[in-house]
C-alpha positions in Angstrom: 66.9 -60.9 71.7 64.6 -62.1 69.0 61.0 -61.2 68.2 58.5 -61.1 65.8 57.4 -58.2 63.9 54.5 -57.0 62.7 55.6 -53.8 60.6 57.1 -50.5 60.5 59.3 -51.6 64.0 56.5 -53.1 66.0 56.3 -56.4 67.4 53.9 -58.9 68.1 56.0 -61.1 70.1 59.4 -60.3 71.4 61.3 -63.0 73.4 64.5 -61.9 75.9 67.1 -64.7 76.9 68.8 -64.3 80.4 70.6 -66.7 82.4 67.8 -67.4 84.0 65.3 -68.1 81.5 63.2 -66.3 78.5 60.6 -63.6 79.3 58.5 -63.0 76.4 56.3 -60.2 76.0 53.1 -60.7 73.5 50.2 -59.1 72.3 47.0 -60.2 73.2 45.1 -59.8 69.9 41.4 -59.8 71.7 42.4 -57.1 74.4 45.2 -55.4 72.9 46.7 -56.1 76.3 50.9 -57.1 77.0 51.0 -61.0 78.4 54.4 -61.4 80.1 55.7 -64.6 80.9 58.3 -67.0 81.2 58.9 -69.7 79.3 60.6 -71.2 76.0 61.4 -69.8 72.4 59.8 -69.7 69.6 61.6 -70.8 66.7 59.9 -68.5 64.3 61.5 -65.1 65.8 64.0 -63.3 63.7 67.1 -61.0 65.9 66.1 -58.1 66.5 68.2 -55.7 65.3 66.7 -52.0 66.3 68.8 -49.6 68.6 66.0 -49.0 71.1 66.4 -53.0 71.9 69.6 -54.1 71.2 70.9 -51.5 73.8 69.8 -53.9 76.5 72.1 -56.9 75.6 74.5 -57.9 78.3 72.1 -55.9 80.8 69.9 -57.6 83.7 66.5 -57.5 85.0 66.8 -55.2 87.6 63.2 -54.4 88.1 59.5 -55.1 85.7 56.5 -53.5 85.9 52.8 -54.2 84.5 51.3 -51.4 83.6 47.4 -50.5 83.6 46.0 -47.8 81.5 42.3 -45.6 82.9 40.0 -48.4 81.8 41.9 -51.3 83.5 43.4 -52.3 80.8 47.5 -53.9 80.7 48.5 -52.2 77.7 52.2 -51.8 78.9 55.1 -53.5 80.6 58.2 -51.9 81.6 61.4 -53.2 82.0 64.7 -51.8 84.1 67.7 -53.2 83.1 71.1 -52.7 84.9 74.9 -53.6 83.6 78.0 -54.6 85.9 79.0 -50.8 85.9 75.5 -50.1 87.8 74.4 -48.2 84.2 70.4 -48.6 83.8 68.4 -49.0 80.9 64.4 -48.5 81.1 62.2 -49.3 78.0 58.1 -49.4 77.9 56.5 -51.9 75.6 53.3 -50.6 74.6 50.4 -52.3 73.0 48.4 -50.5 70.4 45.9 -51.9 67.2 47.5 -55.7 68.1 51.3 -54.5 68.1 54.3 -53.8 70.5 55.9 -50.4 70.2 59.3 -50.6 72.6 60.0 -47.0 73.9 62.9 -45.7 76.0 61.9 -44.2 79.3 64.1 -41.2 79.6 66.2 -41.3 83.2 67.2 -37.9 83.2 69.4 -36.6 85.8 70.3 -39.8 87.4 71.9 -41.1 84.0 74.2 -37.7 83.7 75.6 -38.2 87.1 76.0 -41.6 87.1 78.4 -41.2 84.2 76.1 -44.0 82.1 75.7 -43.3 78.5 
């Protein structure tokens, strides 16, 4: 997981390698809107190296979401990630003022069940 940061732990562009290729989430600086695609690295991203993020390494897409905000706008993606153990991991990516914030989504119950930290 790489990215590239903008400041105080917000991203402009963040980059996720899986097996089967790199989704990257950017900020649209006209819109303030996510763009998620696939497609290949950048060279200029640094590791990312906050919590929030690196808790997703060795997980898998399980399921992604665009999200739309009142006006119509796609200021959001999120992202459900499972392990081998069936342990999920959901994080929103928010676009605000030209920069990612990444957000856990709280699971709640199903989590303390589960037995998933």
């Amino acid at each position: 997981m790489s990215g590239v940061a903008c400041w105080d732990s917000r991203y402009a562009y963040l980059q996720f390698e899986f097996g089967a290729g790199i989704l990257i989430l950017r900020c649209d600086d006209d819109t303030d809107e996510v763009i998620a695609e696939v497609g290949e690295a950048r060279a200029d991203c640094q590791p990312v190296a906050e919590l929030v993020v690196t808790e997703l390494l060795g997980k898998s897409i399980e399921h992604a979401w665009e999200l739309r905000n009142h006006r119509g706008y796609r200021d959001a993606f999120q992202l459900r990630l499972i392990d081998q153990e069936g342990c999920e991991e959901t994080r929103q990516f928010e676009v605000a003022a030209s920069a990612m914030d990444v957000r856990p989504r709280e699971e709640g119950l199903s989590s303390m069940i589960s037995g998933c930290s």
